[in-house]
C-alpha positions in Angstrom: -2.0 -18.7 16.7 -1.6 -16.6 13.5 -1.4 -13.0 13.7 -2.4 -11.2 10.6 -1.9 -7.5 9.7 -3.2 -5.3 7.3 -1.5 -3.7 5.1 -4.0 -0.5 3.6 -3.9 2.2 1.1 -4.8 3.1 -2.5 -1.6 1.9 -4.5 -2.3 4.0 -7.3 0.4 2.5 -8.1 2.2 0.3 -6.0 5.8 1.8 -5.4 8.8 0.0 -4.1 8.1 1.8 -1.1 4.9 0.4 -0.6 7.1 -2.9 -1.3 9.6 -2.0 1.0 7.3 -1.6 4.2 4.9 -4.7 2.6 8.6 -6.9 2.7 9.2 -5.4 6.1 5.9 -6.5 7.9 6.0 -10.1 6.3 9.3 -10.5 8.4 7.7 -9.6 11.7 3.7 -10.6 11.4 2.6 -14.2 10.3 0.3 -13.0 7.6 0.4 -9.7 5.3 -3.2 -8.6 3.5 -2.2 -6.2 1.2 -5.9 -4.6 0.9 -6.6 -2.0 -1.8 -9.2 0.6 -0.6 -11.2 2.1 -3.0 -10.5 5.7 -2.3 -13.8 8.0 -3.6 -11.5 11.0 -3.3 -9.3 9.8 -6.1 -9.2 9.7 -9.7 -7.7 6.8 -9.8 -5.2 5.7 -13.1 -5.7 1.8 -12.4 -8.8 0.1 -12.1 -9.1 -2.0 -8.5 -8.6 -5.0 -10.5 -5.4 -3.7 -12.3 -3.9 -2.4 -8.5 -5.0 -5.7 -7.1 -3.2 -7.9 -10.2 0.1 -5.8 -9.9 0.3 -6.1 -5.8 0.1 -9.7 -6.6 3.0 -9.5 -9.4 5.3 -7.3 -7.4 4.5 -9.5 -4.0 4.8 -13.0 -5.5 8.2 -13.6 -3.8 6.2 -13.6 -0.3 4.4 -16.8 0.7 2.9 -15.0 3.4 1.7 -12.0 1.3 -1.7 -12.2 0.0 -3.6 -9.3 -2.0 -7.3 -8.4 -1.6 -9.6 -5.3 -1.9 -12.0 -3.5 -0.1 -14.9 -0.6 -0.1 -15.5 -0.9 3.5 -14.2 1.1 6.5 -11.0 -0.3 7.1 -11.8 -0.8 10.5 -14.8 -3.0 9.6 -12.7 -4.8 7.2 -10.3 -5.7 9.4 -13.1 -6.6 12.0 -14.1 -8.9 9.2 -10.9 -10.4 8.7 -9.9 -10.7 11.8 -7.1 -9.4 11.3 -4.4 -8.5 14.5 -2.8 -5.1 13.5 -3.0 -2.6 10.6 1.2 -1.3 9.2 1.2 1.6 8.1 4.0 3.3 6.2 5.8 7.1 7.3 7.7 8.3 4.8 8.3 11.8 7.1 7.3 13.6 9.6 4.7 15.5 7.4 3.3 12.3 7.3 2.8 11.5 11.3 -0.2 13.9 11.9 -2.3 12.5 9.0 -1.6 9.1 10.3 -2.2 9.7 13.7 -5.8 11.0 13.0 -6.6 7.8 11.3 -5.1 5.7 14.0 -6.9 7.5 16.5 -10.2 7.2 14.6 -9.4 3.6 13.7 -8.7 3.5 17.7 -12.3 4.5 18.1 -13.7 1.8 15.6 -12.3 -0.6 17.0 -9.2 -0.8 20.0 -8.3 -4.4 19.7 -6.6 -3.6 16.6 -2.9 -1.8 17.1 -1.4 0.1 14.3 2.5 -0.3 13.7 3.8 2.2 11.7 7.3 1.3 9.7 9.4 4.3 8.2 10.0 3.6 4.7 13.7 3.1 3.8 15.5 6.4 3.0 15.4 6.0 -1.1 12.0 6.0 -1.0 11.3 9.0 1.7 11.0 11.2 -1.3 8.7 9.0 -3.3 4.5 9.1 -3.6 1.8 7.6 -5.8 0.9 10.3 -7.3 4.9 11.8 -8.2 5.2 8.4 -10.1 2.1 9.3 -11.7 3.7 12.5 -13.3 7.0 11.7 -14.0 5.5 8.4 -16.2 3.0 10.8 -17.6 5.8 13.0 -18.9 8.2 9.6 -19.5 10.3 10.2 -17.0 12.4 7.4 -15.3 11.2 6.2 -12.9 13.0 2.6 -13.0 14.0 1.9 -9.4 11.6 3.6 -8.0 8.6 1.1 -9.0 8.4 -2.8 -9.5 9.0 -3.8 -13.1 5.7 -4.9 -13.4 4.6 -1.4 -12.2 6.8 0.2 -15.1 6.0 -1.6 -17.8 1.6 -0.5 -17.1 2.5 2.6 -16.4 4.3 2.8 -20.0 1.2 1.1 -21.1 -1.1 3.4 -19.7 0.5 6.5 -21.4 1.4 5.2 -24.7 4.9 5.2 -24.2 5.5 1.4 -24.6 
């Protein structure tokens, strides 16, 4: 039997940290569903669509990796998809509490599903959605620290390319 996890968040934009734990999982769980959540909170920079298409780009080397999206709960998403665990990335400490008050929500939803949670490589401790966000705005470098793919919309998206 397959055992699927998913692999949540808002990607706005995918990082090579988000990459790095993605990579990670596929090596321990059968299945990787990249899901992009439509977070109401943000303003996002890329559309659903655009996050989704880049995912897919920057996970292409995975035949186990597939990319959706979602506006449900994760919870009932993952209900939905049946899905065996939810990874979720700690890039430090600071990030522990958040995460453990969505797992023990999530735990609430629904306790058949576990929650792994991989620490992100030590280049990318540092690194966030919404820091790539400013150094591209500003054209900063930020090669390295994103997939190409990542880089070159980013560029797009302010003008710079």
């Amino acid at each position: 039997m397959s055992k699927l996890a998913i692999v949540p968040g808002s990607f706005d934009p995918f990082t090579n940290g988000h990459l790095d734990i993605v990579e990670r999982g596929a090596k321990i769980f059968d299945e990787i569903l990249v899901t992009v959540f439509n977070n109401q909170a943000k303003s996002p920079l890329f559309s659903v669509e655009e996050r989704v298409n880049l995912i897919k780009e920057s996970t292409k080397h995975l035949p186990n990796v597939s990319v959706d999206s979602s506006d449900f709960l994760l919870m009932h998403y993952a209900t939905e998809k049946k899905a065996d665990a939810v990874i979720r990335g700690l890039r430090a400490i600071s990030d522990f509490e958040y995460e453990m008050q969505i797992t023990s929500m999530n735990r609430k939803l629904n306790k058949d599903i576990e929650t792994f949670f991989i620490m992100t490589n030590n280049q990318f401790s540092f690194l966030s959605s919404s820091m790539i966000k400013e150094v591209a705005q500003y054209n900063g470098d930020i090669t390295g620290l994103v997939p190409e793919i990542v880089e070159e919309s980013l560029k797009k998206k302010f003008n710079f390319a």
